[in-house]
C-alpha positions in Angstrom: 56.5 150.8 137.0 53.1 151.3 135.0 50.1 150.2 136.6 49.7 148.0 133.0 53.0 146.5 134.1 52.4 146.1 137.8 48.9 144.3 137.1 50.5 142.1 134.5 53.2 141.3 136.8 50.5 140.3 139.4 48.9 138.2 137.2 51.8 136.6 136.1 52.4 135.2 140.2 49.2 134.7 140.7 49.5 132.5 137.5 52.3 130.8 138.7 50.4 130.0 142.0 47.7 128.4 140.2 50.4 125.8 138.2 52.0 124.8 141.7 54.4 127.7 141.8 56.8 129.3 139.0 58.6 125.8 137.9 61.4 127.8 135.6 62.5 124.9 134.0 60.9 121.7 132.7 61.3 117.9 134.6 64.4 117.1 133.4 65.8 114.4 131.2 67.3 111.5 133.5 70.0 110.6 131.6 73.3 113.4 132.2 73.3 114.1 128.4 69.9 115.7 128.3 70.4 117.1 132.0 73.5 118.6 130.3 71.9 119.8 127.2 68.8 121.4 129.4 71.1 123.5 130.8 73.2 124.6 127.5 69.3 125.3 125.8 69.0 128.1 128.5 72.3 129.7 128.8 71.7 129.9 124.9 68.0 131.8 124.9 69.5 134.2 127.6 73.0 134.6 124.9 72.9 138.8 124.0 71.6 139.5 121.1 71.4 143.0 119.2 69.2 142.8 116.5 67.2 139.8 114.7 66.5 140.2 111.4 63.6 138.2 110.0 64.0 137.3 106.5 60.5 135.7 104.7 62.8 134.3 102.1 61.8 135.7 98.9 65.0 136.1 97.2 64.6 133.0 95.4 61.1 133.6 94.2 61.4 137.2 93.0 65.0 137.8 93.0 68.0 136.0 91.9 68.9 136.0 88.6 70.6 132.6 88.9 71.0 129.9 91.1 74.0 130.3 93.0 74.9 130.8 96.9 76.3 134.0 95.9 73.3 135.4 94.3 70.9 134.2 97.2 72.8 135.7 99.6 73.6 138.8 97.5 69.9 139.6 98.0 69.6 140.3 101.6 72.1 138.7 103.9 75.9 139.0 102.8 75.6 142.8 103.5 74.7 142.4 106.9 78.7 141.2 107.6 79.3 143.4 110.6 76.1 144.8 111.4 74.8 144.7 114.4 72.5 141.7 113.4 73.4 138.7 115.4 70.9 136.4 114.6 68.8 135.6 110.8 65.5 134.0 111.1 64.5 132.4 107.9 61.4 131.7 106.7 61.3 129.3 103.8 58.4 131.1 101.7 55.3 132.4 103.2 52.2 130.3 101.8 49.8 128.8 102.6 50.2 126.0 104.9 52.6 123.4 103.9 54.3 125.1 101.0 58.2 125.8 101.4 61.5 126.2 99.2 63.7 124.1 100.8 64.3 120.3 100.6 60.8 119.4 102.0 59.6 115.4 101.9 56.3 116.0 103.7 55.6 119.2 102.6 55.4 120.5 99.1 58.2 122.2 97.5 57.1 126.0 95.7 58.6 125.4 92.2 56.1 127.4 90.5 57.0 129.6 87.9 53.8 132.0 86.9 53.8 135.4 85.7 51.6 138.5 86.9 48.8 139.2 84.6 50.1 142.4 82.3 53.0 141.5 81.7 54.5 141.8 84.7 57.6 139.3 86.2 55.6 137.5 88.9 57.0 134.4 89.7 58.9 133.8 86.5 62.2 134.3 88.7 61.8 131.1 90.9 65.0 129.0 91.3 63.6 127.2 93.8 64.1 124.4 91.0 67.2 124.8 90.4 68.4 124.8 93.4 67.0 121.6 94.6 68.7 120.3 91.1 72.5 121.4 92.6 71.5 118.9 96.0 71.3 122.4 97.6 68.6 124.8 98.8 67.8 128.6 100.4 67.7 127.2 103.4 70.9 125.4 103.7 72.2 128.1 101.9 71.8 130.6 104.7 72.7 128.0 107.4 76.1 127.7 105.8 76.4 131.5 105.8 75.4 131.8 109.3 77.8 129.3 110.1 81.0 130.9 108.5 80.1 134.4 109.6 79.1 133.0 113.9 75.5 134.1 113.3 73.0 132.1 115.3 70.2 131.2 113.0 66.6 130.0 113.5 64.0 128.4 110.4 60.9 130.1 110.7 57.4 128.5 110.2 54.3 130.5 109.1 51.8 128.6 111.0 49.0 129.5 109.4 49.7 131.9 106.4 47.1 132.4 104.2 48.4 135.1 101.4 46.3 132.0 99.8 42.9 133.4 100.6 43.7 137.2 99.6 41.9 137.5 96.3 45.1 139.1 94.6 46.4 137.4 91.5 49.3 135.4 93.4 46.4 133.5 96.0 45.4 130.6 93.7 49.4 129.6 92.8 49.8 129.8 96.4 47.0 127.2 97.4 48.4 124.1 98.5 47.7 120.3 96.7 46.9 119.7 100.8 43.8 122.3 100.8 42.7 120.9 97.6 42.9 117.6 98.6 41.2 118.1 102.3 38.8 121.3 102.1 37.8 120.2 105.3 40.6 121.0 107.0 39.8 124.6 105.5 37.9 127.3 107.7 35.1 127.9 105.3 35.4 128.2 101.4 35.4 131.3 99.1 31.6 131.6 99.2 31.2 130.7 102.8 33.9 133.1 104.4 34.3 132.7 108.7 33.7 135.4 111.1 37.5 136.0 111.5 40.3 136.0 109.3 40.4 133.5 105.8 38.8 131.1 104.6 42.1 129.3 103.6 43.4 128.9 107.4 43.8 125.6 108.3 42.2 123.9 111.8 44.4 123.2 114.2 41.3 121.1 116.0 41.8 118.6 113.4 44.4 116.4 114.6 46.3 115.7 111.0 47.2 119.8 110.4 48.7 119.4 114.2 50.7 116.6 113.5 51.6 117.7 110.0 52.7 120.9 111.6 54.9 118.8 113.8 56.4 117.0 111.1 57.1 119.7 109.3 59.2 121.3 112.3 60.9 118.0 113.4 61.9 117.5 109.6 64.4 120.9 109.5 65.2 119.9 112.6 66.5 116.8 112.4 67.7 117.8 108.7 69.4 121.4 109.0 72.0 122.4 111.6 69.5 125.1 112.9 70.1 126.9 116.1 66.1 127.3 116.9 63.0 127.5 115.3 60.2 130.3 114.7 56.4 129.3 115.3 54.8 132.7 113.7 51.7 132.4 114.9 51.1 136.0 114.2 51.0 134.9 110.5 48.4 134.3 110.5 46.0 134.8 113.5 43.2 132.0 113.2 43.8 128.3 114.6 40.4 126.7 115.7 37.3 127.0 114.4 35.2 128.3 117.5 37.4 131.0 116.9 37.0 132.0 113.3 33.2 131.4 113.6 33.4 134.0 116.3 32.6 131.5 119.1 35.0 131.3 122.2 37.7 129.0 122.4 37.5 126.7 125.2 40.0 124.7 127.1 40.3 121.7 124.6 42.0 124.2 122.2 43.8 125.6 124.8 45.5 122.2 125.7 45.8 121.1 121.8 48.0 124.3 121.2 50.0 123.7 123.9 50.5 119.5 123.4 51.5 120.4 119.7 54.0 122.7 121.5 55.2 120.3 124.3 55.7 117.7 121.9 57.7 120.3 119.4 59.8 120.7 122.6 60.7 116.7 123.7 61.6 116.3 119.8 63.7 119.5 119.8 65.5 118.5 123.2 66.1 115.3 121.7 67.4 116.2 118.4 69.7 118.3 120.0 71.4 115.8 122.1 72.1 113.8 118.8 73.4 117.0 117.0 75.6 117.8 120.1 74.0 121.3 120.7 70.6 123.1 121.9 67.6 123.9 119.6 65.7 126.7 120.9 62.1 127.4 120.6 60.6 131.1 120.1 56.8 132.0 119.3 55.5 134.9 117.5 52.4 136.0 118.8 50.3 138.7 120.2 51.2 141.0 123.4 48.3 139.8 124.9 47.9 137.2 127.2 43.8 137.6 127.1 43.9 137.6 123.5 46.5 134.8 122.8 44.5 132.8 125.4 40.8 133.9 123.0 42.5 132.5 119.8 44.2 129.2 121.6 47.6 130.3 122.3 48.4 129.7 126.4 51.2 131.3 126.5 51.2 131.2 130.6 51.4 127.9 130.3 53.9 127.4 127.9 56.3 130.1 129.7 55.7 128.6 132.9 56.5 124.7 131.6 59.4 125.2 129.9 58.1 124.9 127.0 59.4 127.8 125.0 62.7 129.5 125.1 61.7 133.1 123.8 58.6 135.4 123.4 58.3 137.4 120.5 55.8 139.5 120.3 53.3 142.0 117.9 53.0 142.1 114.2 49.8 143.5 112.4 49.1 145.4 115.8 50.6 146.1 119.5 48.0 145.8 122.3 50.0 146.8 125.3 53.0 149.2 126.5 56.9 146.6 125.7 57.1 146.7 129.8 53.9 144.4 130.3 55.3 141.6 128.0 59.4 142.5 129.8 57.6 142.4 133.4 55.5 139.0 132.5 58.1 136.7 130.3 60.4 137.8 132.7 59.2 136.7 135.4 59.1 133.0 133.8 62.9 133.7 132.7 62.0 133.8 129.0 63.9 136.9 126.7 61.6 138.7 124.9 62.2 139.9 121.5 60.0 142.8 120.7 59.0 142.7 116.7 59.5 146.2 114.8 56.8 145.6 111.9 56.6 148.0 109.0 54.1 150.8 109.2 50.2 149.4 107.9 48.9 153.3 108.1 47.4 154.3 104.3 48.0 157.7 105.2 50.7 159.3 103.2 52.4 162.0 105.7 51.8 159.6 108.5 53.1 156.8 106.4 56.1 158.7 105.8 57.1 159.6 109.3 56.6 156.1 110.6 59.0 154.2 108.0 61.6 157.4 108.9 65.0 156.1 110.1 64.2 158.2 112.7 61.1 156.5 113.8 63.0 153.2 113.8 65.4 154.4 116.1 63.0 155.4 118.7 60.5 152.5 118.8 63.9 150.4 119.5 64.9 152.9 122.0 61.4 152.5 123.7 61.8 148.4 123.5 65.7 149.0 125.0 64.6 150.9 127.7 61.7 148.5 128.7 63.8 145.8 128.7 63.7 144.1 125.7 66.6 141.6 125.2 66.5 141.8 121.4 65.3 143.7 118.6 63.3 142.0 116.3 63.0 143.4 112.7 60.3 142.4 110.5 59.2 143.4 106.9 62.6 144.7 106.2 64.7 144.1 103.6 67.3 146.4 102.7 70.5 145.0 103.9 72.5 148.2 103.7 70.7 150.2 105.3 72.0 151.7 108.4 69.5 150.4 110.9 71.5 147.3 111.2 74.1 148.9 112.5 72.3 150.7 114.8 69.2 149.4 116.3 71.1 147.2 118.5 73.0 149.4 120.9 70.9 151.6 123.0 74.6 153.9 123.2 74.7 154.1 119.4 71.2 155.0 119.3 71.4 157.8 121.5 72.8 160.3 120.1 70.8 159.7 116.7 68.0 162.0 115.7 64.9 160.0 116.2 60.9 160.6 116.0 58.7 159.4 118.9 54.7 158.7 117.8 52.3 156.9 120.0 52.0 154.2 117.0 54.2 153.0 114.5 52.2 150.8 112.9 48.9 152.5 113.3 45.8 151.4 115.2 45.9 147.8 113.1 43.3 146.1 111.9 42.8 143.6 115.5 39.2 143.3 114.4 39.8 141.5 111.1 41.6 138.4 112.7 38.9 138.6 116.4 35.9 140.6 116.0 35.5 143.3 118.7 39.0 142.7 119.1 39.5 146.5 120.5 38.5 145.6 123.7 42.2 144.1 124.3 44.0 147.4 123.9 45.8 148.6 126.5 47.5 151.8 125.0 46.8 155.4 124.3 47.5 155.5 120.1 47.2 158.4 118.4 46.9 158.2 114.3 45.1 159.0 111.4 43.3 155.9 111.7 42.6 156.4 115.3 42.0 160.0 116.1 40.7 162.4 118.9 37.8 164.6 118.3 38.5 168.1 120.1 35.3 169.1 121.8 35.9 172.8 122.9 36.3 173.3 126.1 37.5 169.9 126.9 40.8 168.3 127.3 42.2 165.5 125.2 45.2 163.5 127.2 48.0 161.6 124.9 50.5 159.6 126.5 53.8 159.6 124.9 56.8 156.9 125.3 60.2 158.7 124.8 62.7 155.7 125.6 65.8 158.6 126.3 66.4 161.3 128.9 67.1 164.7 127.0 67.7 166.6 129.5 71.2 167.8 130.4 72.3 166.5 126.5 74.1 169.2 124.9 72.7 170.7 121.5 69.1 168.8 121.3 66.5 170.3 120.1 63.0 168.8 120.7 59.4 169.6 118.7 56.2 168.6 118.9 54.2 168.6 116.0 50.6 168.4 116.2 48.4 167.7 113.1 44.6 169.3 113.6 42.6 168.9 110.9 39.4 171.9 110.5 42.0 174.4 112.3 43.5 177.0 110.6 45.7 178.5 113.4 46.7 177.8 116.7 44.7 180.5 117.9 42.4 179.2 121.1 44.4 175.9 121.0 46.0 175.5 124.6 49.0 172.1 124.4 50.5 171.3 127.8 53.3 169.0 127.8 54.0 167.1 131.6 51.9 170.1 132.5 53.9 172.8 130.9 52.3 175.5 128.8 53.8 175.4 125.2 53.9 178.0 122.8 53.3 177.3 119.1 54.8 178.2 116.3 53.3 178.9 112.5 50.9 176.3 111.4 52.6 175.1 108.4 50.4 173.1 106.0 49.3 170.2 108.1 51.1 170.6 111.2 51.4 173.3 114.4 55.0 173.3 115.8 55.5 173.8 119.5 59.6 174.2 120.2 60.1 171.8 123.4 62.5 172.3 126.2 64.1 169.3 126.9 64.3 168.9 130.9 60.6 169.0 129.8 61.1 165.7 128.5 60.5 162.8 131.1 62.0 159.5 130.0 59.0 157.1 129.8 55.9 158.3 129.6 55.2 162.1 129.1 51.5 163.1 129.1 50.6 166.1 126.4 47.5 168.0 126.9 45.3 169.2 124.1 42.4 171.7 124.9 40.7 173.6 122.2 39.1 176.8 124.0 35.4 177.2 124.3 33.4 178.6 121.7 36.7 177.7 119.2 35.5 175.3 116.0 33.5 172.7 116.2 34.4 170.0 113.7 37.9 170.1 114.9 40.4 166.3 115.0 43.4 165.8 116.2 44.8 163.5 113.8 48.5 162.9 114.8 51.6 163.8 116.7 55.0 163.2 116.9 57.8 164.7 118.9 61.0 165.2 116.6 64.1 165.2 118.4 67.3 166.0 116.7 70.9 165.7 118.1 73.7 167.9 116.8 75.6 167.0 114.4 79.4 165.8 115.4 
């Protein structure tokens, strides 16, 4: 085990300790129909899952050419009949808080229908409308699907999504009558931006956006035969105002957060004895129990009450190695469902690798391996493609060529939503936004997760590929990998090739030594690396 992991696990007791020992489960209800029900909700957050495929529910913005099931579903979900995908969370539009597209009576209903300046489509598609108009809506839509097909399916809520507050030309049709009506509620204005994140994010320390965020999940609840529900807080990452002023968040917050949660949790228990089944509860948020606790997420807590029925976590950035979440939701017998985000890095090659099949296929081999209980797929669409059918199923995976890089998604951009938000990272990422000056004569260490043993597999072939920037050869460039001496190949444009034995290969964490001899250039950066490993073909 890691010493990340072993730490975290520590913590985790010690935690536990601290609460009056590790309480799994919540009091239960007195009555035998909620005791009963108690006990259904947990068999059903530790059910097997494959793959989860996050859907923000476009379609019926940007997409369907008429208003029909068939159309809707067309988009991005009849395809997956088969796949590996065994549970569709849907998110009924993306912002800004208190905006959706289905049959909302407290919220308010996205019917708008503007175009993109230049004469581009825009919003022009919406059906949203028309929908509504046939007594039917996206959202119902999918639950029916999901119903015919035995596909466990969650509603997801943006908690704080503010695609409202990006400047692009889409922000000011996405601003809510609610922000216009209470600016207060706002965390600054256009002029008078905060510290972190948008201006357009809503406080959570004002009691009506709490309860408002309540109503809004006990309405699709009580309305919508939903199996769970999604609380993204990851989209997006500011809640209280000490926070987005850049002032800490103190215990009041912390207990606000996790009220609004225990009360989302008696109303989901509830509404599930009526409907005759469990509502589960998951949270998107941060791998960072120091960082959820900074913004006003007590995630300890929540875990250790009962309060929550799965973790998912990471988004915009990952701050620690999948086995310190495993080891810590674990040990308060919660599933975690580690989220596969689409590659943020600006950098064309390295943008190219990281949305590679192959790149998908080893960060889920990495989660598989450090016990992940689901894979969680965000930011992508294609139905047909054939990561649905594979992602799921570490044995399907493994004899699939794959591409192992310290991070997918790049460095992130942790700062924007917590200044000096770095300090939380607990990994070793190599990328072109977050490189390693070589200094000659010194040694630069990466650590590398490979998620699959390759040695003794018959017909793989393993390479390391470094890209050096101000290096023309691999002349006076020394690369040790678990402490044996490779030897390169031709530098070809960007990249040195080193052919890699693979009983040199350690499942888990491999350690690859960089040292640029002395007297070589000065100037020289090691920009990225990946390790390609390709199976033969059957």
């Amino acid at each position: 085990m890691p010493n990340g992991v072993k730490i975290w696990a520590a913590a985790a007791v010690l935690c536990a300790a601290m609460w009056g020992g590790c309480s799994m489960y919540r009091s239960e209800p007195g009555d035998a129909a909620g005791k009963r029900m108690v006990r259904a909700r947990k068999d059903a957050a530790h059910r097997a899952r494959r793959i989860i495929f996050d859907n923000d529910g476009n379609e019926p913005v940007y997409y369907c050419d008429e208003a029909t099931p068939e159309c809707l579903l067309a988009q991005r979900t009849t395809p997956l009949i088969g796949s590996q995908v065994d549970t569709i969370v849907y998110c009924t539009w993306s912002s800004g808080f208190s905006i959706f597209t289905h049959n909302t009576k407290i919220g308010e209903v996205f019917t708008c229908t503007a175009e993109e300046p230049g004469g581009k489509r825009g919003f022009s598609k919406n059906k949203t409308q028309a929908f509504l108009d046939q007594g039917t809506d996206p959202l119902e839509i999918v639950v029916d699907f999901c119903r015919e097909h035995d596909i466990e399916v969650f509603w997801s809520m943006r908690m704080n999504d503010i695609h409202d507050g990006w400047g692009a030309w889409y922000s000011p049709h996405l601003f809510p009558k609610l922000k216009e009506e209470h600016p207060e509620y706002l965390m600054g204005t256009a002029e008078n931006r905060p510290v972190n994140g948008s201006w357009t994010a809503v406080d959570y320390g004002c009691p009506e956006i709490r309860d408002l965020a309540f109503r809004f999940i006990e309405e699709v609840c009580r309305n919508y035969d939903v199996d769970g529900v999604q609380l993204d807080f990851f989209r997006h990452l500011t809640y209280f105002r000490a926070h987005a002023m850049g002032q800490p968040v103190g215990q009041e917050e912390l207990d606000m957060m996790t009220d609004l949660i225990r009360r989302v949790r008696d109303m989901a228990d509830e509404v599930a004895v009526e409907k005759g089944h469990p509502i589960l509860i998951s949270v998107r948020v941060p791998d960072s129990v120091e960082l959820c606790r900074a913004v006003g997420f007590d995630i300890e807590r929540w875990m250790q009450e009962d309060l929550i029925d799965i973790l998912t976590v990471s988004g915009y950035f990952r701050l620690n190695p999948w086995e310190t979440t495993v080891a810590l939701a674990h040990h308060y017998d919660v599933p975690v469902w580690p989220c596969l985000s689409e590659t943020r890095e600006r950098d064309a090659e390295a943008k190219k690798a990281r949305a590679s099949l192959e790149c998908y296929r080893a960060r889920a081999m990495n989660a598989w391996n450090a016990g992940a209980d689901g894979i969680y797929m965000f930011n992508y669409f294609n139905p047909t493609s054939p990561l649905w059918w594979e992602l799921g199923d570490p044995k399907t995976l493994e004899p699939l060529d794959k591409t192992y890089l310290t991070a997918a998604r790049g460095f992130g951009n942790v700062d924007f939503w917590y200044e000096g938000g770095e300090r939380f990272m607990n990994r070793c990422i190599l990328s072109p936004s977050r490189t390693r000056k070589l200094e000659p004569g010194r040694a630069e260490v990466i650590e590398l997760n490979v998620g699959e043993r390759l040695g003794g597999q018959h017909g793989v072939k393993a390479t390391l590929r470094l890209r050096i920037a101000g290096l023309d050869s691999a002349e006076g460039l020394s690369v040790a990998l678990n402490g044996t001496e490779l030897e390169p190949g031709p530098k070809s444009e960007a990249w040195i090739e080193y052919e890699v034995a693979p009983g040199c290969v350690t499942q888990g964490i491999n350690r690859i030594q960089v040292t640029l001899a002395a007297g070589g250039p000065a100037g020289a950066v090691l920009e990225d690396l990946l390790l390609d490993v390709r199976h033969p073909k059957p």
